[in-house]
TIVEXGU-825429 format. One record per residue (C-alpha): residue number from 1; x negated, y negated, z. Coordinates in steps of 0.1 Angstrom, whole numbers, plus 5000, padded with zeros to 4 digits. Layout:
<rs>
NUM X Y Z .
...
</rs>
This chain:
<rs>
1 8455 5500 7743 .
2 8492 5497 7736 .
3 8512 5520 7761 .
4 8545 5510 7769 .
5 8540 5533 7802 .
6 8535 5518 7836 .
7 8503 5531 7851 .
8 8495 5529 7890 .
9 8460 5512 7889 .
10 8448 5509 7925 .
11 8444 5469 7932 .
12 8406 5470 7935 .
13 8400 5489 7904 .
14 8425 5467 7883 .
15 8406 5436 7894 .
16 8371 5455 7879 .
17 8390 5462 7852 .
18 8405 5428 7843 .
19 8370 5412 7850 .
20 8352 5437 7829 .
21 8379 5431 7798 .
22 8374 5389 7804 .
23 8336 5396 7797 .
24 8337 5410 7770 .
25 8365 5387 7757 .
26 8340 5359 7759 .
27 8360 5345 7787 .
28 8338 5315 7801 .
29 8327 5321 7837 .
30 8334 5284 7851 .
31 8349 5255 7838 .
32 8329 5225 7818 .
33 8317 5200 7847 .
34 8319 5163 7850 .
35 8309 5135 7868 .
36 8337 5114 7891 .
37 8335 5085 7911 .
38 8331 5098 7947 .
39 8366 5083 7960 .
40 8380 5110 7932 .
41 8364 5141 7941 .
42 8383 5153 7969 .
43 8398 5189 7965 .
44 8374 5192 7936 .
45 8342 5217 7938 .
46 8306 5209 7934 .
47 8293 5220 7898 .
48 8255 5214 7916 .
49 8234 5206 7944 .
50 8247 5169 7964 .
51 8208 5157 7974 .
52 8209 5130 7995 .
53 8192 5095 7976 .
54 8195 5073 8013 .
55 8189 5079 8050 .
56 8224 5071 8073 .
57 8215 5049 8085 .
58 8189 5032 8068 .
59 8175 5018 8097 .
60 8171 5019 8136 .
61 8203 5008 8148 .
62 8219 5005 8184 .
63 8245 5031 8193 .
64 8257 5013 8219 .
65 8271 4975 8230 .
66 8247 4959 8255 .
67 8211 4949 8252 .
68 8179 4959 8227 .
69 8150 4962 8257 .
70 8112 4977 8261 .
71 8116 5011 8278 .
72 8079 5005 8293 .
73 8096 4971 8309 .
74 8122 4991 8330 .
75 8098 5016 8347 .
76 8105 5011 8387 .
77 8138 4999 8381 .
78 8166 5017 8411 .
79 8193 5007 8427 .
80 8169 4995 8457 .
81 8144 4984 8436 .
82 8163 4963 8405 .
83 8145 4947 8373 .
84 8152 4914 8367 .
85 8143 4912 8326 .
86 8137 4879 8308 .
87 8128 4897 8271 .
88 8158 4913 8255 .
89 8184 4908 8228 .
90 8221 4910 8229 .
91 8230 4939 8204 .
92 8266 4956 8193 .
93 8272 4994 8183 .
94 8253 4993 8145 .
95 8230 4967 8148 .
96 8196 4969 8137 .
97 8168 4970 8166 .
98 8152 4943 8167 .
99 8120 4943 8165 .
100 8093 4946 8193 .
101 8120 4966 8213 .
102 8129 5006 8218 .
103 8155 5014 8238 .
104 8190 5002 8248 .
105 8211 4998 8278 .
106 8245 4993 8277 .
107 8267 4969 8289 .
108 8280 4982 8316 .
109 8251 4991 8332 .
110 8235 4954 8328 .
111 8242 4926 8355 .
112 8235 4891 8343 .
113 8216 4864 8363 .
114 8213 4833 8351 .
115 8194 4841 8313 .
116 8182 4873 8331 .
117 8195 4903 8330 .
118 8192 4924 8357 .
119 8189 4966 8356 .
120 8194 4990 8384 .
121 8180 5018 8364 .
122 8151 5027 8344 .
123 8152 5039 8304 .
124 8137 5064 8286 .
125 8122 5051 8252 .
126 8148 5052 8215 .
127 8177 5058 8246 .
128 8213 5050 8227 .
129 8195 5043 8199 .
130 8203 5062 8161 .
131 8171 5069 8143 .
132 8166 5061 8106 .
133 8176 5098 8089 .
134 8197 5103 8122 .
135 8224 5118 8102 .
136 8212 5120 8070 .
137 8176 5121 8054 .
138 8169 5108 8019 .
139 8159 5136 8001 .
140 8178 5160 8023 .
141 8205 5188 8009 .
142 8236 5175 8015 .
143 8263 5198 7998 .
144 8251 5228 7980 .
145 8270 5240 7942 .
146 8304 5257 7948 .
147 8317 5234 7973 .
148 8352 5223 7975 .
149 8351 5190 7986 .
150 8369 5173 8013 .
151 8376 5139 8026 .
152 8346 5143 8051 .
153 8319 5155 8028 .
154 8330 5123 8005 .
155 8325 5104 8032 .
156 8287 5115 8040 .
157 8280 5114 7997 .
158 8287 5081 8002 .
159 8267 5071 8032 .
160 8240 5091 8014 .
161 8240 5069 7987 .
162 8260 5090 7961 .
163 8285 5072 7941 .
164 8288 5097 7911 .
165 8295 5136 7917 .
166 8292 5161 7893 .
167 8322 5186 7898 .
168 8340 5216 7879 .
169 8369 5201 7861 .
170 8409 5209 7874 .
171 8413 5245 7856 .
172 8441 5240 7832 .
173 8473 5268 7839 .
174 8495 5276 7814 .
175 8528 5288 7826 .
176 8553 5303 7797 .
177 8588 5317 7810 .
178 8602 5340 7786 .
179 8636 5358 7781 .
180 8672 5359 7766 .
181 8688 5354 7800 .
182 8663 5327 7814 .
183 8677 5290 7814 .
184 8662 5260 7822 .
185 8669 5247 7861 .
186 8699 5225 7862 .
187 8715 5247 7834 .
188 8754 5255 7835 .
189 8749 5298 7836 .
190 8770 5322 7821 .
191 8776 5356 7836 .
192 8739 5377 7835 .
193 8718 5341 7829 .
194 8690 5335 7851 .
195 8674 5300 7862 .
196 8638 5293 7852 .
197 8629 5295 7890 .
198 8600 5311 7882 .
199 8582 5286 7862 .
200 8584 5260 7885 .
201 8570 5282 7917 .
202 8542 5296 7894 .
203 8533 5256 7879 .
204 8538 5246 7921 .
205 8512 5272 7932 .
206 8488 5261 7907 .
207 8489 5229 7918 .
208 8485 5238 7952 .
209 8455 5253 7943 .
210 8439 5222 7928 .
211 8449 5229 7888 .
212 8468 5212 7864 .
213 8499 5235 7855 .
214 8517 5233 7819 .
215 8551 5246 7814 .
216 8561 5260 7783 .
217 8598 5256 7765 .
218 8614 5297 7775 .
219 8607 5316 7749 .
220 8632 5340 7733 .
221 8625 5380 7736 .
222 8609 5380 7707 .
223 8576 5398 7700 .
224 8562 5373 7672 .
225 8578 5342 7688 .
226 8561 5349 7723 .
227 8530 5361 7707 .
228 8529 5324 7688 .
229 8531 5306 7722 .
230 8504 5329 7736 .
231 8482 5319 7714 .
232 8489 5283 7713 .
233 8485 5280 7751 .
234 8455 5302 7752 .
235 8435 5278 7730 .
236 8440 5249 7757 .
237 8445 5269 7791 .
238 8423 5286 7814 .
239 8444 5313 7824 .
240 8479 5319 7811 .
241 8509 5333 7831 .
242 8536 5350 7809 .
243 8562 5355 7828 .
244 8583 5384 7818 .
245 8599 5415 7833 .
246 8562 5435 7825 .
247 8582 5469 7828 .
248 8592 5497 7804 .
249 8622 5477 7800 .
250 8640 5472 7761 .
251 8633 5434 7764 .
252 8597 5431 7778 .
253 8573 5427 7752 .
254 8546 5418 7775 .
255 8519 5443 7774 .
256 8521 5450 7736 .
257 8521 5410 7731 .
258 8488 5406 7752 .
259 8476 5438 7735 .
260 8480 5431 7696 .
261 8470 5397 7704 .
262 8437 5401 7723 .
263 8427 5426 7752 .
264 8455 5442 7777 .
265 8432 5454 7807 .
266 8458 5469 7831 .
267 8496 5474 7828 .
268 8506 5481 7862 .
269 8492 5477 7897 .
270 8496 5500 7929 .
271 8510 5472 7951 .
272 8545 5464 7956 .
273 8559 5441 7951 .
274 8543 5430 7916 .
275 8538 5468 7900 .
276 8546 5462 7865 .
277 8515 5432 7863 .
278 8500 5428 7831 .
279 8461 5419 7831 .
280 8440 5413 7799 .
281 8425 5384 7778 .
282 8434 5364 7744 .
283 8412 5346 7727 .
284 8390 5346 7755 .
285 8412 5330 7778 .
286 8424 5352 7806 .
287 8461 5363 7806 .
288 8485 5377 7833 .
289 8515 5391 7828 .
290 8538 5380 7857 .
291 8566 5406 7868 .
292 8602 5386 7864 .
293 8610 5393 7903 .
294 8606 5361 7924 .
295 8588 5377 7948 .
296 8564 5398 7929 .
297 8558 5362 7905 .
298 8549 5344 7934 .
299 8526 5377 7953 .
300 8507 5386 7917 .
301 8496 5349 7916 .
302 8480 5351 7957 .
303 8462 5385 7944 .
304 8457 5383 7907 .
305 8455 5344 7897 .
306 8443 5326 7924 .
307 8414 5343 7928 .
308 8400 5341 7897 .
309 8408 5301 7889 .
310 8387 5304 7925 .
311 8358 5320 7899 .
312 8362 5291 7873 .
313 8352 5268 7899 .
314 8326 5286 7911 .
315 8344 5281 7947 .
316 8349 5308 7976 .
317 8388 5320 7967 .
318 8413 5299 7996 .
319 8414 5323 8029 .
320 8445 5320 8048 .
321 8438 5326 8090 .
322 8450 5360 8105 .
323 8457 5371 8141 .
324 8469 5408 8151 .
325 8507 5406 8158 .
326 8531 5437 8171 .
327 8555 5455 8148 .
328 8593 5444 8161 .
329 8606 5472 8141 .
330 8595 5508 8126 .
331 8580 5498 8088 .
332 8583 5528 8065 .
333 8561 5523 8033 .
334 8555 5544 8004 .
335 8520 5562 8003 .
336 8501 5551 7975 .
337 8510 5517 7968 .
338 8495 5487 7985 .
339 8525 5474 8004 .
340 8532 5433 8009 .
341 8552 5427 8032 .
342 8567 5396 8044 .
343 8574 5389 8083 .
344 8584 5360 8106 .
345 8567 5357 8139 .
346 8569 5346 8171 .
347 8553 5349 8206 .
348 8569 5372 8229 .
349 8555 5372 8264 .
350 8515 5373 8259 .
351 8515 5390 8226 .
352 8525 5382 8187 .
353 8556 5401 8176 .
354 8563 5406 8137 .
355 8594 5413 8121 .
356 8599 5426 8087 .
357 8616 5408 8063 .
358 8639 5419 8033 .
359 8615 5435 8008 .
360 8636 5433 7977 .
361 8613 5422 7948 .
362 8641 5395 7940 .
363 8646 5384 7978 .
364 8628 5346 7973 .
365 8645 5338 8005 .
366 8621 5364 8024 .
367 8594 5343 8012 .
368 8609 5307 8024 .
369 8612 5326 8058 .
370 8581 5342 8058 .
371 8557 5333 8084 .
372 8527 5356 8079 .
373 8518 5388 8052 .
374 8510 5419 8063 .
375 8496 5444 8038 .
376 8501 5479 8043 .
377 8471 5499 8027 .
378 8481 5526 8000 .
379 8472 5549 8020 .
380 8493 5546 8049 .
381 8530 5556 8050 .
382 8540 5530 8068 .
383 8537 5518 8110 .
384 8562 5526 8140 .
385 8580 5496 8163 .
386 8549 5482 8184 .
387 8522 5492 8167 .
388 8492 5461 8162 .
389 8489 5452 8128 .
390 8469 5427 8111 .
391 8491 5394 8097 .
392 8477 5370 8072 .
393 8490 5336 8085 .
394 8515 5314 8063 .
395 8525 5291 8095 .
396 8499 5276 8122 .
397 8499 5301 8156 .
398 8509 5263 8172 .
399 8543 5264 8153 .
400 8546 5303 8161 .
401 8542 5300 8199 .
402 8570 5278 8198 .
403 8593 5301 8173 .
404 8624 5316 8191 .
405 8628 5353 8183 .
406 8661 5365 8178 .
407 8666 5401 8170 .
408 8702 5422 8166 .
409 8736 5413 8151 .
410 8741 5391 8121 .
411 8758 5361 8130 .
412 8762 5327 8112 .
413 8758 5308 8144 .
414 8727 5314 8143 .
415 8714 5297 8112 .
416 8734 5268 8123 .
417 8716 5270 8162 .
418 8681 5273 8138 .
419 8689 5244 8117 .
420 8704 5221 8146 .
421 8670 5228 8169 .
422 8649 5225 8135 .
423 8664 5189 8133 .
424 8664 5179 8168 .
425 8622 5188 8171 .
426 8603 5199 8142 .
427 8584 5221 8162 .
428 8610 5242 8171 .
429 8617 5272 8147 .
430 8644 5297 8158 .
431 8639 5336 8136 .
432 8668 5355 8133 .
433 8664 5391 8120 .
434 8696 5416 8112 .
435 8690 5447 8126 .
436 8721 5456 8140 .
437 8733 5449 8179 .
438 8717 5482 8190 .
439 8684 5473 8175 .
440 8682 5442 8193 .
441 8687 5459 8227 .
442 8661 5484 8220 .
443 8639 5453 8209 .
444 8645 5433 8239 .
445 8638 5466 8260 .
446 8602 5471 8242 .
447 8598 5431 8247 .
448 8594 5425 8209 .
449 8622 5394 8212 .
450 8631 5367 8234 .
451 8668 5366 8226 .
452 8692 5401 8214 .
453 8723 5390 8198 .
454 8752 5416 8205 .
455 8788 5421 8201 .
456 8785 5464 8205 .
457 8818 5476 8217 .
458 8817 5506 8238 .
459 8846 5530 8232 .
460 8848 5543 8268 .
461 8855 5514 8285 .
462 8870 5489 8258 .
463 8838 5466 8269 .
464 8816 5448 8244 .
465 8776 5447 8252 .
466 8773 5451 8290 .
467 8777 5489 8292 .
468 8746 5494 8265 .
469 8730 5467 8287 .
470 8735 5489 8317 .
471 8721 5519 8297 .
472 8693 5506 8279 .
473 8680 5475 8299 .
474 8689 5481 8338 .
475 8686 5453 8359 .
476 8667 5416 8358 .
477 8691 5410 8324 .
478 8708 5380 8320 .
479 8737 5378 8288 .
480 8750 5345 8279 .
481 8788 5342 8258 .
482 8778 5326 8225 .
483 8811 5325 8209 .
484 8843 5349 8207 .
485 8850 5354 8173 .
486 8877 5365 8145 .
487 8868 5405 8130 .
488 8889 5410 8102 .
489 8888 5428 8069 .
490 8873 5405 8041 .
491 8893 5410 8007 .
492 8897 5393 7971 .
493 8916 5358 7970 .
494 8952 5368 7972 .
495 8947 5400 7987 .
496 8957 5420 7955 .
497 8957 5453 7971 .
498 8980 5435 7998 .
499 8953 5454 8029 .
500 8976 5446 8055 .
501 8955 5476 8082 .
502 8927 5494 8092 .
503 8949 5524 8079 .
504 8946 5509 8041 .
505 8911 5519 8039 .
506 8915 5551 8030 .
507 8937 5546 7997 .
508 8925 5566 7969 .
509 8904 5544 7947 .
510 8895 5517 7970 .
511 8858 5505 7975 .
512 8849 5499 8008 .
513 8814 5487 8018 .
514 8801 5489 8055 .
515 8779 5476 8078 .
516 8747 5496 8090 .
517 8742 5522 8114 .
518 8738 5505 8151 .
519 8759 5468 8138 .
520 8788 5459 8158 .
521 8809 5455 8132 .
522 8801 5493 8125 .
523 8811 5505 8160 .
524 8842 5481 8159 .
525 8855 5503 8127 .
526 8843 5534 8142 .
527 8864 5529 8170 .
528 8896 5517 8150 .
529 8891 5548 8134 .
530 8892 5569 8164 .
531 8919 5550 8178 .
532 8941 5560 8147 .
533 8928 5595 8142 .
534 8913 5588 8105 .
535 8880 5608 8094 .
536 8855 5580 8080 .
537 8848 5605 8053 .
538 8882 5595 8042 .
539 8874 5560 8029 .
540 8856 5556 7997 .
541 8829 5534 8005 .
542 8817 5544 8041 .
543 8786 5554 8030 .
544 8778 5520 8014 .
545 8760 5498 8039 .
546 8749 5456 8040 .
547 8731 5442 8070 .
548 8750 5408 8072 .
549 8785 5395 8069 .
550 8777 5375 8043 .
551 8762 5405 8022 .
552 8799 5420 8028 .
553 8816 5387 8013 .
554 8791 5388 7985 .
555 8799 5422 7976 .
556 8835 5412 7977 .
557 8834 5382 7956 .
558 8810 5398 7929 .
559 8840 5422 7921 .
560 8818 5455 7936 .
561 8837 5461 7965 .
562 8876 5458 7976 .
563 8870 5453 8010 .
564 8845 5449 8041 .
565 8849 5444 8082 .
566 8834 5413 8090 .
567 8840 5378 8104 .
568 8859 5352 8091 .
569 8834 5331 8084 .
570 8816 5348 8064 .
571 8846 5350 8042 .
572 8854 5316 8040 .
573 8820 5307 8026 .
574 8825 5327 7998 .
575 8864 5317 7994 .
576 8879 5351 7999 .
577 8910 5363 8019 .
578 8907 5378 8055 .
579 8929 5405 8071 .
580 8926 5400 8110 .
581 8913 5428 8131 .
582 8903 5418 8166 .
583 8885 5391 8183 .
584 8852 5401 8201 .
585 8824 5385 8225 .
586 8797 5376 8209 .
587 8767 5376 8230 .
588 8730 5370 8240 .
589 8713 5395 8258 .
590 8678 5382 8277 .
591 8657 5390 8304 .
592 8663 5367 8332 .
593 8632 5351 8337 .
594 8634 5342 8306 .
595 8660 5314 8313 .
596 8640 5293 8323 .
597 8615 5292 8298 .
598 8608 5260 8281 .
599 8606 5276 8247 .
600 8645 5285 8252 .
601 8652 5253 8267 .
602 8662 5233 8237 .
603 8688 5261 8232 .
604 8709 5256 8265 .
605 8709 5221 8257 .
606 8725 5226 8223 .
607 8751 5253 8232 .
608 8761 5225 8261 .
609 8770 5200 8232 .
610 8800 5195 8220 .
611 8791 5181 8185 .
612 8775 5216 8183 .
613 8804 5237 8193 .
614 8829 5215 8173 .
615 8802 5223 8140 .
616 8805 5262 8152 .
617 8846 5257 8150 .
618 8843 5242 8119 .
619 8831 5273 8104 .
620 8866 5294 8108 .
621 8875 5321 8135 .
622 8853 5308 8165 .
623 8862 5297 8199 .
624 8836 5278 8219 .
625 8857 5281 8251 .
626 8833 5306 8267 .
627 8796 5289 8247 .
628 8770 5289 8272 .
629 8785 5308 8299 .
630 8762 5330 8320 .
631 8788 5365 8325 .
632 8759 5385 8338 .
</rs>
């Protein structure tokens, strides 16, 4: 098999597939086994049966502090009729029983007269006493084969008796970038070269899952060269991840590497991201071919690698916890592709509320952010705003029922609010998602956020937010000032094309790139263009849409666009020239019970600080004057 074609192999039928090819590649099922010292073996997996050679404990022992007695001599004893007892033995928690004696009574409940020891209270016979075999029975099955083993099941090996445990060795991962473009991390990069970020999440997630990961020198795009360093890795490794760009693409020699040098299985997978996956086997040693998108590198090692180094343990494959959480927004997906998408979460009222995340193959910042996964069958094209879905857990549902959820306009406060409470209380997590001002209102109105951040200008009245609050949300709504803040056009250092006006958008040639439908900054241009009687189909560019300031700067610094609305700010950070507009409100729209909710709490406080608003200033084009204030 040698195709250079992509094929859309459904996810359960290229993992028969691959399995079937390892077979008969002579791939071994499990690792060799070996015996450790029982203080080694945690996070390693059983290769057999743990039996136990001791009983825990070894002997009748006293469970409590107080004294070893003869049950038979405390019959009649009351609190009107007390025993006064001449035979018994002091004792503390562990002690053996002595002998002659079969029950305890603890300390507490024992008055002493004299050498006597009076008792109030009769006992029943072995009472707080531990049993030899209590906890464990010589003989007895402690751990079966396939276990991965943890501090506690060390623990009871060794009160069993075991010193010696006979576990499947670390699986061995070998992890080869390759690439013209690729350089090594800490690399100075030329226009089109790409850092070797790859390799070290790939070698990371191996040894998260208990392996020992070995990175390869990048190897050039060539077909021998990479086929050489196949080879030499497959003769040591357990499974090898060749990272390339596993498309149809002139420079991936992926799938005819793996094929002319042993078995390719599958060359592309109906899940997205991670499509163009390569699956096969050389010299019995399984192989994957890792996609060259962040995203889909890290994705095709959770569905493709991870299980199967589960298999050469002989362990059960990881499982992260799910709950049921409620689409924020309307999540279009393409039928016949299992879709992986990546969502933060937080808790909204009484229920779990997801919100997509960027689903760019490249985005590696949607999976930093990520607080859950939620896979969209094939199948299915996709689920509206609200609906349940089911949401594989990358965060505890403690650290989500304290998350903030922020939904609406893009603003760079924000991220520096969600790193200032992050700081402050590690508990605290506050998710911003960019959906545009009028987004946020219809998210607040169908309770999938706490918080809506707005700056919507209504053209009517010349009024930012409150009109669309009066529309949308009615009544119990509270909106707090965040900042006021400096709208400008965001242009190349120098300002070559000397944009001095709204009006200079619509020179012939110019590139404009625009916000999205429902973003502030959108309806602040729209009306600007009213005001002056242009027709946005007059501007080159007003088609072309970002969903954050900075995504406007970036275009603008990268040489793709000429010029952008957005805030000052966001054109500092990227060292660009800005063309003043107007300054507008920017606000958060709640309910208003929810001001006093303790999960928003830590957010008054900061917006009341002055170090805070003086960081916010910092930033260019904001005024704090108005930061905290309750206008509605």
């Amino acid at each position: 098999m040698n195709s250079p074609f992509v094929s859309d192999v459904p996810a359960a039928a290229a993992h028969t597939a691959w399995r079937e090819a390892r077979a008969a590649a002579g791939c071994p099922a499990r690792v060799a086994a070996a015996r450790v010292p029982v203080g080694d073996a945690v996070g390693r997996v059983t290769a057999a049966p743990v039996w136990a050679t001791r009983s825990s404990p070894a002997f009748d022992s006293s469970g409590m502090d107080g004294i070893a007695v003869r049950a038979a001599d405390t019959v009649g004893a009351a609190e009107t009729t007390p025993v006064l007892l001449t035979d018994f033995e002091v004792v503390d928690t562990g002690d053996p029983l002595p002998a002659g004696y079969d029950a305890v009574i603890m300390r507490e409940h024992v008055h002493r007269v004299g050498d006597q020891a009076e008792i109030r209270a009769a006992v029943p016979p072995y009472q707080h006493v531990r049993s030899i075999g209590e906890d464990i029975s010589a003989a007895e099955l402690l751990l079966p084969e396939g276990h991965r083993l943890r501090p506690v099941d060390v623990a009871a090996c060794a009160a069993a008796g075991v010193t010696e445990l006979a576990v499947r060795r670390p699986p061995v991962v070998a992890v080869i970038p390759t690439g013209d473009e690729i350089r090594p991390i800490g690399a100075s990069l030329e226009p089109g070269d790409i850092l070797d970020t790859n390799s070290l999440m790939l070698a990371a997630q191996a040894r998260e899952a208990g392996c020992e990961a070995r990175v390869a020198e990048i190897v050039r795009d060539d077909p021998a060269a990479i086929t050489d360093v196949l080879r030499s890795a497959a003769a040591t490794a357990d499974l090898v991840l060749l990272i390339a760009g596993s498309s149809a693409g002139r420079d991936d020699y992926t799938s005819r590497v793996v094929a002319d040098a042993g078995t390719l299985a599958v060359h592309g997978v109906a899940v997205r991201p991670g499509h163009p996956v390569v699956l096969g086997a050389v010299d019995a040693t399984p192989v994957v071919g890792v996609p060259g998108y962040p995203v889909s590198a890290a994705l095709t090692f959770d569905i493709f690698a991870a299980p199967v180094l589960a298999e050469l343990e002989g362990a059960a494959p990881r499982e992260r916890p799910s709950t049921t959480a409620h689409l924020a927004r309307k999540l279009p997906s393409a039928i016949g592709m299992d879709d992986w998408v990546r969502v933060r979460l937080g808790r909204v009222r009484d229920r779990v509320v997801a919100t997509p995340l960027p689903r760019g193959a490249g985005v590696l910042t949607s999976l930093v952010r990520a607080d859950g996964l939620l896979v969209v069958p094939s199948g299915v094209e996709g689920h509206h705003a609200g609906e349940e879905v089911r949401v594989e857990l990358l965060r505890g549902l403690a650290e989500i029922d304290r998350t903030v959820v922020a939904i609406g306009s893009h603003d760079l406060v924000l991220d520096l609010a969600a790193s200032a409470l992050r700081a402050d209380d590690p508990l605290i997590t506050l998710a911003s998602s960019n959906v545009g001002s009028l987004g946020g209102l219809v998210a607040l109105r169908d309770g999938l956020c706490h918080l809506a951040g707005s700056h919507l200008l209504d053209p009517a009245t010349g009024e930012y937010t409150l009109p669309y609050v009066d529309k949308l949300l009615g009544d119990d709504i509270a909106v707090i000032r965040l900042v006021h803040r400096d709208q400008g056009l965001i242009v190349a250092p120098g300002n070559p094309l000397e944009l001095a006006k709204v009006d200079d958008l619509t020179r012939p040639g110019l590139r404009y790139v625009n916000r999205q439908r429902g973003a502030g900054t959108r309806a602040l241009l729209d009306h600007e263009l009213a005001r002056r009687g242009i027709d946005p189909a007059d501007i080159p560019g007003y088609a072309r849409e970002e969903h954050t300031h900075l995504a406007v700067a970036a275009a603008v610094a990268a040489g793709r666009a000429d010029a952008g609305l957005g805030i000052l700010a966001a054109a500092r950070a990227f060292g660009l020239d800005f063309v003043p507009v107007a300054q507008e409100p920017y606000d958060l729209v709640l309910r208003a019970e929810s001001l006093t909710d303790d999960r928003l709490a830590p957010l008054w406080h900061l917006l009341d600080r002055t170090d805070f608003r003086d960081r916010v200033e910092a930033l260019g084009g904001y005024s704090c004057t108005e930061t905290g204030r309750r206008i509605r």
